[in-house]
Every structure is written in C-alpha cells, then in structure tokens.
C-alpha positions as CSV (number, residue, x, y, z in Angstrom):
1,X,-6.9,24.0,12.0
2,X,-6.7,24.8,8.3
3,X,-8.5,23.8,5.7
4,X,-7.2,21.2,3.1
5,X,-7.7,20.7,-0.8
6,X,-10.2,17.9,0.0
7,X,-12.0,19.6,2.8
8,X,-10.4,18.1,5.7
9,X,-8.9,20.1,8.6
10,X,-5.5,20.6,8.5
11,X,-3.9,20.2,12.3
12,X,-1.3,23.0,13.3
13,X,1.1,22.7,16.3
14,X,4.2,21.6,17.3
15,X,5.7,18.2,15.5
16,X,5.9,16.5,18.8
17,X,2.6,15.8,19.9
18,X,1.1,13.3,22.8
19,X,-1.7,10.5,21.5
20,X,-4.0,12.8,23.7
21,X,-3.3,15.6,20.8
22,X,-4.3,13.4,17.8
23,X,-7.9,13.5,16.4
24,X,-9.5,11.4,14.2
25,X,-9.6,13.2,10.8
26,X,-6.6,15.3,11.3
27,X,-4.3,15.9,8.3
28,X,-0.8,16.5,8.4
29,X,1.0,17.9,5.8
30,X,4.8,17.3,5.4
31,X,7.2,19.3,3.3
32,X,9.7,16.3,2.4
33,X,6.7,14.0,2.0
34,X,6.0,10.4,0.4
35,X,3.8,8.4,-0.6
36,X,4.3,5.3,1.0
37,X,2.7,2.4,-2.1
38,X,1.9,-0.9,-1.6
39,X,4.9,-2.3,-3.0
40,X,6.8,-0.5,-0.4
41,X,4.9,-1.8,2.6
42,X,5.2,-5.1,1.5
43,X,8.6,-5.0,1.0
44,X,9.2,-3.4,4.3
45,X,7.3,-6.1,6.1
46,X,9.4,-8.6,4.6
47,X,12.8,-7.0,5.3
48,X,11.5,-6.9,8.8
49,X,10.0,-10.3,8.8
50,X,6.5,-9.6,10.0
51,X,4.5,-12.5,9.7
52,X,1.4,-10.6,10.7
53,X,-1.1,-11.2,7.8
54,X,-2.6,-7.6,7.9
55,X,0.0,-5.6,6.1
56,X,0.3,-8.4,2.9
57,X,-2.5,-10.8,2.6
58,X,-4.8,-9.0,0.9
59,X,-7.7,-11.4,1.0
60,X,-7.4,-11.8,4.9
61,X,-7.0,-7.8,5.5
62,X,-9.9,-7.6,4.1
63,X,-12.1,-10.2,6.0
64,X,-10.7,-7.9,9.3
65,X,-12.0,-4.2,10.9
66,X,-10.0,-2.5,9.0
67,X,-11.4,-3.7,5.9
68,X,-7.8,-3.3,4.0
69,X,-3.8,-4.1,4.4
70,X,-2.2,-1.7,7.2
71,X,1.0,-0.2,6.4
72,X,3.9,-1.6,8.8
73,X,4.4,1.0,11.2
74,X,8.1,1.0,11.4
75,X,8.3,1.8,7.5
76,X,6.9,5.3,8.5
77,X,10.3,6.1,10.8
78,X,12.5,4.9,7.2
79,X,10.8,7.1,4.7
C-alpha cells in the first residue's frame, strides 16, 4: 500500500477483488474518476425508485448508524 495526500493507505492490486480483499480504510484511486454529490444520489434513487429513507431523508439518516445519507449503490456501476 501507498501512501495518499491525506495520509491514508493507498490499496494496490488487481481491479477485481473478493470482499475478503477489502479493508477498512483502503483508498482507491481511479483515473476517470467522479465525485458522486448529493444531488446526484438523490436523483439516482429516484430514477430508480428506492423508497429506502437512507439515501434522501436527511433528518432520518442521521438518527441511523451511519450517522449520514448513503449513496445508492447502483449509481456507482452508472458513473
């Protein structure tokens, strides 16, 4: 692992990885990257129509573990 701008570890390897190769705190840096806003997740979740309160309802989201509004995994296979 390299080391980032920000101090975190950088993970090296192949793109296709198993959930057994993921760490918590790994960065991955991509080439043709985005940044995904919040406009763009809740967007997504409403082309999709997810109901599930955690990736627009700001107030709820926040009441939950995660302590914030998740990002709608399937927008990450669009961008």
């Amino acid at each position: 692992m390299e080391d980032s701008d920000d101090g975190a570890a950088a993970a090296e390897g192949p793109a296709g990885r198993f959930l057994e190769d993921f760490e918590v705190g790994d960065v991955y840096r991509s080439r043709l990257g985005r940044t995904i806003t919040e406009t763009d997740n809740v967007w997504f979740t409403c082309l999709t129509m997810n109901t599930n309160q955690m990736h627009f309802n700001t107030p709820y989201s926040e009441r939950t573990r995660f302590k914030q509004q998740l990002v709608n995994s399937t927008s990450r296979s669009r961008w």
